[in-house]
C-alpha positions as CSV (number, residue, x, y, z in Angstrom):
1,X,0.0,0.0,0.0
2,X,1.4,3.6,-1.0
3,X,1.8,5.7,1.6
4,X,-0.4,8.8,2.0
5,X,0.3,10.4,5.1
6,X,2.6,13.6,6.4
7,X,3.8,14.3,9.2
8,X,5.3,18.3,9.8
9,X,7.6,18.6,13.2
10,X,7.2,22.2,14.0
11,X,6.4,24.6,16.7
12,X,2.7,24.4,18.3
13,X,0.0,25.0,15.7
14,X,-1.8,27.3,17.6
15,X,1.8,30.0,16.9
16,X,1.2,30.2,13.2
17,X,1.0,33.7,11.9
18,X,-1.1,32.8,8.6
19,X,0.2,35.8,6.8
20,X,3.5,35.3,7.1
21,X,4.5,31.8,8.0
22,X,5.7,29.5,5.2
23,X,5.0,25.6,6.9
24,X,1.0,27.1,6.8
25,X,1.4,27.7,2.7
26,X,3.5,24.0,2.6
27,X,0.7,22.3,4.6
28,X,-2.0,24.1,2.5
29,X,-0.6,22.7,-0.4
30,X,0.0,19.0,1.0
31,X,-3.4,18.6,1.8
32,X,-4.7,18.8,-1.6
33,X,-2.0,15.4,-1.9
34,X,-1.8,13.7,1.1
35,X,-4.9,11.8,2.7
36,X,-4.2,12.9,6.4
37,X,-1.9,15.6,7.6
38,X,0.1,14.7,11.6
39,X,1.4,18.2,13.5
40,X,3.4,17.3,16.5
41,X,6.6,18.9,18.3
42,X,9.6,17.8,19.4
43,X,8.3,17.1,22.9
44,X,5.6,14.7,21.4
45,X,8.8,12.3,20.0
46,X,9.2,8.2,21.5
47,X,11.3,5.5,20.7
48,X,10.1,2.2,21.8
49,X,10.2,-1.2,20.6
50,X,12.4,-0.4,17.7
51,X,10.0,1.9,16.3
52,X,9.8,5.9,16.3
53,X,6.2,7.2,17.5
54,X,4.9,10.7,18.1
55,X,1.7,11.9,19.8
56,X,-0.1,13.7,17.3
57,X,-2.6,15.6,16.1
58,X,-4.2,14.9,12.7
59,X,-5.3,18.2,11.2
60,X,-6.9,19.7,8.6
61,X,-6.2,23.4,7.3
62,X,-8.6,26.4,5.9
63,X,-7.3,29.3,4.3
64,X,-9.0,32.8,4.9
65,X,-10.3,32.2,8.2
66,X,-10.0,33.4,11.5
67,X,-9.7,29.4,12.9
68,X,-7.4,27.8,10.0
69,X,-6.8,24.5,11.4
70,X,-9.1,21.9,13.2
71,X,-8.0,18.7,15.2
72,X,-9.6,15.8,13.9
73,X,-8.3,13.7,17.0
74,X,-5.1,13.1,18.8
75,X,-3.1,10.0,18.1
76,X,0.2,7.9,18.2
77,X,1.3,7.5,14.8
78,X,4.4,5.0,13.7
79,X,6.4,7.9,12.1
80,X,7.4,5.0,9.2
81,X,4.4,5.0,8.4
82,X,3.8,8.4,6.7
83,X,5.1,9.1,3.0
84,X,7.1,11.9,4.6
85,X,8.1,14.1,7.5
86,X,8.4,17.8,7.0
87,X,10.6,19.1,9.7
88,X,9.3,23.0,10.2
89,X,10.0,23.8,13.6
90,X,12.0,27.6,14.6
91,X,15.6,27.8,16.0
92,X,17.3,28.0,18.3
93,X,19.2,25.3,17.4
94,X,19.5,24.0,20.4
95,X,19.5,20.2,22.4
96,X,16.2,19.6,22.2
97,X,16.5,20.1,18.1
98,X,19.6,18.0,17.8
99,X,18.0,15.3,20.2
100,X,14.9,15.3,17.4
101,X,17.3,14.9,14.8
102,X,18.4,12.2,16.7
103,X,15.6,10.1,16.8
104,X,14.3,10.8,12.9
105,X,17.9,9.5,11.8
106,X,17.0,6.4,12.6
107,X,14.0,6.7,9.8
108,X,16.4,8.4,7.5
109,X,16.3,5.4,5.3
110,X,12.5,4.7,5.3
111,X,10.5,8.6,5.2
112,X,11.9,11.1,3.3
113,X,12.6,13.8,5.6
114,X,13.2,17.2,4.8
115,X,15.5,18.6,5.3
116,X,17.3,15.2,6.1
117,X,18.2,15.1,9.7
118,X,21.3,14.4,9.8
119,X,22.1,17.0,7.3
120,X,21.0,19.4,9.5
121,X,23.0,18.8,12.3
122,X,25.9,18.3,11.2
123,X,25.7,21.8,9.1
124,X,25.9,24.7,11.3
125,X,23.8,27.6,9.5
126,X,26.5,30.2,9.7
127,X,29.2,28.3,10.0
128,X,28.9,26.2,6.6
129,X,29.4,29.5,4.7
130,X,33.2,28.2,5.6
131,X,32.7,26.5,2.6
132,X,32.0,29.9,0.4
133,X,34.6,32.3,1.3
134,X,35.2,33.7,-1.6
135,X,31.6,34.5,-2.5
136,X,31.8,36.5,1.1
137,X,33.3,40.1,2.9
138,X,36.2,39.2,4.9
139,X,35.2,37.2,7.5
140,X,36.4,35.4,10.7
141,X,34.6,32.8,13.1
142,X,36.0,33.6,16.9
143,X,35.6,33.6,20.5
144,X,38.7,35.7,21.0
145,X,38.3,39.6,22.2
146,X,42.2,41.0,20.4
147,X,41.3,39.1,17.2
148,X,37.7,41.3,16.8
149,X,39.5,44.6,17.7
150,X,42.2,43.8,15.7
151,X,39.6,43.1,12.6
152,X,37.8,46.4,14.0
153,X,41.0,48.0,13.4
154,X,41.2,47.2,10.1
155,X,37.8,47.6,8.3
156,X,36.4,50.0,10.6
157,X,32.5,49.0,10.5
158,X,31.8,45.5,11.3
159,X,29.0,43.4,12.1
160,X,29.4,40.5,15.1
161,X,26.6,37.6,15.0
162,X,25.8,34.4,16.8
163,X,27.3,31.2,15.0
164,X,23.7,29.4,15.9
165,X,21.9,32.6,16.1
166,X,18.9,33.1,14.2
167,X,16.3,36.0,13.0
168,X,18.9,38.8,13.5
169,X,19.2,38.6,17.3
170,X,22.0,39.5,19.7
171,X,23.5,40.9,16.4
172,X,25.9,43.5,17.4
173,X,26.8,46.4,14.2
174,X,30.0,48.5,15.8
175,X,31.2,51.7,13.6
176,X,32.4,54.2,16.0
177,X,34.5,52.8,19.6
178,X,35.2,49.4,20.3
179,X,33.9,48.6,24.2
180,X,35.8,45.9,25.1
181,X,34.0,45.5,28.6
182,X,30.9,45.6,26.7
183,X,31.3,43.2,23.8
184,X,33.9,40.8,26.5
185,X,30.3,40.4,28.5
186,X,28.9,39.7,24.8
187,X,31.2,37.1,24.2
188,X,30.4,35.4,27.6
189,X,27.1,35.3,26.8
190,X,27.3,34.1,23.2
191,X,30.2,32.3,22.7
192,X,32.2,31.5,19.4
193,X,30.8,34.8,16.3
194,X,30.9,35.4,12.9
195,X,32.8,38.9,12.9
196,X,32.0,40.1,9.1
197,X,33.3,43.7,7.3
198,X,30.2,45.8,7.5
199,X,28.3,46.1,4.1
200,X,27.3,49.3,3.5
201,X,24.5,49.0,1.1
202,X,22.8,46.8,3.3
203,X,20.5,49.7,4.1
204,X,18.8,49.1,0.6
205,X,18.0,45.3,1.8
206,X,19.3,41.9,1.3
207,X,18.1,39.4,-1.0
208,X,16.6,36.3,0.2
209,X,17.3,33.4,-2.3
210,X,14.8,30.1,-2.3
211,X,16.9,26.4,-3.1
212,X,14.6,24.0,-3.7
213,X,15.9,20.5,-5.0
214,X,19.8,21.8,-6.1
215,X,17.9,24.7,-8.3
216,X,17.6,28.4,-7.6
217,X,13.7,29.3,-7.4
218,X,13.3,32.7,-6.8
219,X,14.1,35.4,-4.5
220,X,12.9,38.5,-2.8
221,X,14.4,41.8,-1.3
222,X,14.1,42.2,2.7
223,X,14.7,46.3,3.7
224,X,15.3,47.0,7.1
225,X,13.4,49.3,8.9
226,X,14.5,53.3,8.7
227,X,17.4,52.9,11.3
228,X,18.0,49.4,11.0
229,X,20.8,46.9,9.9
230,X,18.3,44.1,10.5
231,X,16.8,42.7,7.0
232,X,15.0,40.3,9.0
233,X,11.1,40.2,8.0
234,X,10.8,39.8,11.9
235,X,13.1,42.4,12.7
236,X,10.2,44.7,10.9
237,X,11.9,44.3,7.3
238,X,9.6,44.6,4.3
239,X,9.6,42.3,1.5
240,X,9.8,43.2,-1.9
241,X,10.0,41.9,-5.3
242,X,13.4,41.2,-6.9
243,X,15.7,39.6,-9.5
244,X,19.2,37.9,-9.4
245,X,21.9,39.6,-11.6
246,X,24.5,37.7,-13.4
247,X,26.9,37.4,-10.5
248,X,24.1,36.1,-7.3
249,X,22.7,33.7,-9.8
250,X,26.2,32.2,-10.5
251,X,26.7,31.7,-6.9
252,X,23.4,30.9,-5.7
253,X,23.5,28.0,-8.5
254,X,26.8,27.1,-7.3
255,X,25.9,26.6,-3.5
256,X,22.5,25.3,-4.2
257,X,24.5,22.6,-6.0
258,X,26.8,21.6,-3.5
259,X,23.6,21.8,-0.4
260,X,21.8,18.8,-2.7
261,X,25.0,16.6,-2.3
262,X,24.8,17.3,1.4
263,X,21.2,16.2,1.1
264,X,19.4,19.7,1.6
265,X,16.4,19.6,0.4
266,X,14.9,23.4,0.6
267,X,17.3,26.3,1.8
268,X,17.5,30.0,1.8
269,X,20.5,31.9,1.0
270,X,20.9,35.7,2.4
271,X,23.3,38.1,-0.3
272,X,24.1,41.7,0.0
273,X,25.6,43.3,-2.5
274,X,26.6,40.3,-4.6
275,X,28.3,38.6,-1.9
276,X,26.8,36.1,0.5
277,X,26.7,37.2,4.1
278,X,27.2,33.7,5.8
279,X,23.4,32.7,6.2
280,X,22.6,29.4,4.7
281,X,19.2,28.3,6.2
282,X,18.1,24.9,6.7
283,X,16.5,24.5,9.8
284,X,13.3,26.0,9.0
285,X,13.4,28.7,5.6
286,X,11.4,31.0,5.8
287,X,9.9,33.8,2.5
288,X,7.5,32.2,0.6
289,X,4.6,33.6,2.0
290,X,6.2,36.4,0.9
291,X,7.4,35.5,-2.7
292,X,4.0,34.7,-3.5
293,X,2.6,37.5,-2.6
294,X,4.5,39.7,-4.3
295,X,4.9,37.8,-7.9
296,X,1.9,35.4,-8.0
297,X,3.8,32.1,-7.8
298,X,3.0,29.8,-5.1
299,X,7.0,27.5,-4.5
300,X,4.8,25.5,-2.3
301,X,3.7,23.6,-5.3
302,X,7.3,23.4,-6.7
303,X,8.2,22.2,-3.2
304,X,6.0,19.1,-3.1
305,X,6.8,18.6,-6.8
306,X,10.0,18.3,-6.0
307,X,9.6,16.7,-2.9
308,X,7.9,13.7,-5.3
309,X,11.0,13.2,-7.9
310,X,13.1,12.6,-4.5
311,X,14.3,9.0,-4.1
């Protein structure tokens, strides 16, 4: 018997923001192929008796209304027994993600997952870009307080993030003194940053570039706020609709060709000013919402499309 079922591990379903939240527009679009739909969380995860279960709630979803989901009931569903598992839920990337990850590897070779679990732990988001230096502004990766002054010292502007940060917090921008007692508490706090030359025409937005599959799909802009540094659609940046030039397509091909070999299913790729700025999401991509407001195309369906040739 073919398998009909999908199961989405993602935050609680009563946190959607319909407007804005791209697992609503990928579960919207599943329905119309999948017989019955599972939501759980992390939390909801059991191994026993060789088997991976998760308490569940089978769901169905309504678009343009107040209540978009309903529970149909509450159930423990063998997780080998759905066609796949759509793994939606928000950073931090923390323990309790990598435990998840933990237990879905040992499906790995009988639900697709996507993104494949073990993929996604073993690629940090920022620290991957590793891979791409030469599509990026000078960059280090350290915990040490001389090496960022020294960098300070020589660009000038820089911008400081958290290696497993995510949705532009704790992101620090310095362009005027360097407080050492200030960003030494910082690094307590944090840990190990990405310390990156400061891109000036950030102001004018970044682009956010959909990989679905090893292909380039589409992409939007993200300007920050009046004030801002913070693209960040939930850092108040607004979306708007854009093209790759010669130069971000040729990247953006090239990294979306060498995510598929590391079994990365759907990603998004952050560039300013042609060069990538070290954010290579996997654990939950976010814009579609987004990208189909603003040019009519819906990548949901090219999502499960893709999903289907996948083997």
């Amino acid at each position: 018997m073919s398998k009909k079922f999908l199961a989405i591990q993602a935050d609680p379903i009563e946190t959607i923001n319909i407007n804005t939240d791209t697992t609503f527009l990928l579960a919207l679009e599943a329905q119309k192929r999948f017989s019955k739909i599972y939501w759980y969380e992390t939390k909801d995860l059991s191994f026993i008796k060789g088997k991976v279960y998760a308490e569940a709630k089978e769901v169905i979803f309504f678009q343009n209304k107040k209540k978009y989901f309903k529970i149909l009931k509450i159930t423990k569903i063998d997780l080998s027994t759905v066609k796949f598992i759509l793994i939606r839920q928000n950073p931090p990337f923390n323990m309790n993600y990598i435990t998840s990850t933990l237990y879905l590897e040992f499906l790995a070779n009988k639900v697709k997952i996507l993104n494949n679990p073990i993929a996604i732990r073993n690629i940090s988001e920022k620290f991957y870009s590793l891979n791409f230096l030469n599509f990026m502004p000078p960059t280090i990766f350290t915990n040490n307080l001389n090496l960022i002054k020294k960098f300070f010292l020589k660009y000038k502007k820089i911008v400081i993030k958290p290696i497993h940060g995510y949705a532009g917090k704790d992101i620090l921008f310095i362009n005027k003194k360097f407080n050492e007692v200030n960003i030494k508490k910082y690094l307590s706090k944090i840990g190990h940053v990405m310390v990156q030359k400061f891109l000036p025409k950030v102001k004018f937005g970044d682009k956010r570039v959909f990989i679905l599959n090893g292909k380039v799909k589409g992409a939007i802009k993200r300007v920050p706020a009046k004030g801002s540094i913070l693209s960040n659609i939930s850092q108040g940046g607004k979306a708007n609709k854009t093209i790759l030039n010669k130069k971000e397509l040729y990247l953006s091909n090239f990294i979306a060709k060498k995510l598929k070999k590391k079994d990365i299913f759907f990603a998004g790729i952050d560039l300013v000013s042609n060069y990538l700025i070290g954010d290579i999401n996997i654990t939950s991509p976010t814009g579609l919402p987004q990208y189909k407001n603003l040019t009519g195309i819906n990548l949901a369906k090219n999502f499960w499309d893709e999903a289907e040739k996948l083997k």
